[in-house]
C-alpha positions in Angstrom: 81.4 89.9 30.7 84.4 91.5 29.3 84.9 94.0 32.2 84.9 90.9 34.7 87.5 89.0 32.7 89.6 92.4 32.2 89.1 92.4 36.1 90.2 88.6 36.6 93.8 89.4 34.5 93.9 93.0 37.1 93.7 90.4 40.1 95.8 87.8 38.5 98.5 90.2 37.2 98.7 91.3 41.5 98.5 88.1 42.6 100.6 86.6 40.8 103.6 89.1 40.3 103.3 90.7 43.9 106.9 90.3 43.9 107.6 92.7 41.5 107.1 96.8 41.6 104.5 96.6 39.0 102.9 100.0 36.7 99.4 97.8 35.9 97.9 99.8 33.2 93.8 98.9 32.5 90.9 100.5 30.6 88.3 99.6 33.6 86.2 102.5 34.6 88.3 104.2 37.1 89.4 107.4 38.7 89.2 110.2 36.4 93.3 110.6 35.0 94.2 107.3 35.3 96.2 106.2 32.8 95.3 103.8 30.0 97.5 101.2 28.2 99.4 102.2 25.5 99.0 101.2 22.0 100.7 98.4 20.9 101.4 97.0 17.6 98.3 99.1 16.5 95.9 97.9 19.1 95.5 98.8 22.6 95.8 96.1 25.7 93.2 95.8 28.1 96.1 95.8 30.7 99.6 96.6 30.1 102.1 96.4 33.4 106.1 96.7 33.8 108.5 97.5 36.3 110.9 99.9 36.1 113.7 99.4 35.1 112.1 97.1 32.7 112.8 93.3 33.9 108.7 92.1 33.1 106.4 93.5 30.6 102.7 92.1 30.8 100.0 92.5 28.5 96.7 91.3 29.4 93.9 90.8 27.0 89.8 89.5 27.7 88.0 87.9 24.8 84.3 86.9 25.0 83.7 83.8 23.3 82.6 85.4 20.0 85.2 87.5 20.1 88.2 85.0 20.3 86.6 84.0 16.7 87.7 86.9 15.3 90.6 88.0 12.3 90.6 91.1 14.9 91.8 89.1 17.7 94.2 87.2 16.0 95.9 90.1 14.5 95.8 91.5 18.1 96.9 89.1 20.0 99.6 88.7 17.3 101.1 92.0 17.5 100.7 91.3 21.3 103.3 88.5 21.2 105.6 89.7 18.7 105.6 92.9 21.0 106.5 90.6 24.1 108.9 88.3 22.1 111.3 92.0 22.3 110.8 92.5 26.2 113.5 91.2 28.7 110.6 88.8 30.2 107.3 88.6 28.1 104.2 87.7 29.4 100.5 87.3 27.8 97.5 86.8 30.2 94.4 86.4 28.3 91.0 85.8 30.1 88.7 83.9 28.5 84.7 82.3 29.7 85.6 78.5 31.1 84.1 77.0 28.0 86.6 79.0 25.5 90.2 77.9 27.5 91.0 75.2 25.3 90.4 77.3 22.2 92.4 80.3 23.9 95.1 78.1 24.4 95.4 76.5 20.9 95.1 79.7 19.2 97.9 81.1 21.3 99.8 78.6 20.9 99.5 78.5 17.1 100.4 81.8 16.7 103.3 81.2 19.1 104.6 78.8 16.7 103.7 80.7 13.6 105.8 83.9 14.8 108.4 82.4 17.0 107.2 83.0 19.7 108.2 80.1 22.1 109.9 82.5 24.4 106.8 84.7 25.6 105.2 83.1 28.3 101.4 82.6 27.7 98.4 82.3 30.5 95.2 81.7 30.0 92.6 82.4 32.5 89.2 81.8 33.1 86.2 84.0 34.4 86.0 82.0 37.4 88.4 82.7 40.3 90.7 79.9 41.8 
């Protein structure tokens, strides 16, 4: 499951932001030499893109159900935002299973609030294209 949601933010990320010359950073099994994302905040993205010169940063992040629970993912996707709250034009895409979206979104937007985050622009996604 997680590979497919790190998948869905790949395709999202292209789809969406097509417009832009994006670097899209993932750690899906891939050629050998490809780069990874870099660590951020202590804790490495499952996709990281940006143009150059820098104008869009976007960090993308998959979370099973169980996982989403987690102090781990809260620290994470913490450090994520306050990372993005510094970039010209922030942007978090977290992919989630259909029945964890609403729980996505209130935890990101908690932690939004909690760090002052309002300016990041958060996303979340769903396993299931469309």
């Amino acid at each position: 499951m997680h590979l497919h949601l790190v998948g869905r933010i790949v395709s999202y990320v292209r789809a969406e932001y097509q417009a832009y010359q994006l670097a899209v950073f993932h750690d899906l099994p891939n050629l050998l030499g490809a780069e990874k994302p870099p660590r951020i905040g202590g804790f490495v993205p499952d996709v990281f893109a940006i143009d150059a010169p820098p104008s869009i940063t976007i960090l993308g992040e998959a979370k099973t159900v169980e996982d989403l629970e987690t102090e781990h993912s809260r620290e994470q996707l913490a450090a994520f935002l306050t990372f993005l709250r510094l970039q010209p034009s922030g942007i978090l895409v977290v992919a989630v299973p259909w029945q964890a979206q609403a729980r996505a979104k209130n935890l990101v937007a908690q932690l939004q609030r909690q760090l002052q985050c309002a300016g990041v622009r958060a996303i979340v996604i769903t396993e299931l294209a469309g």
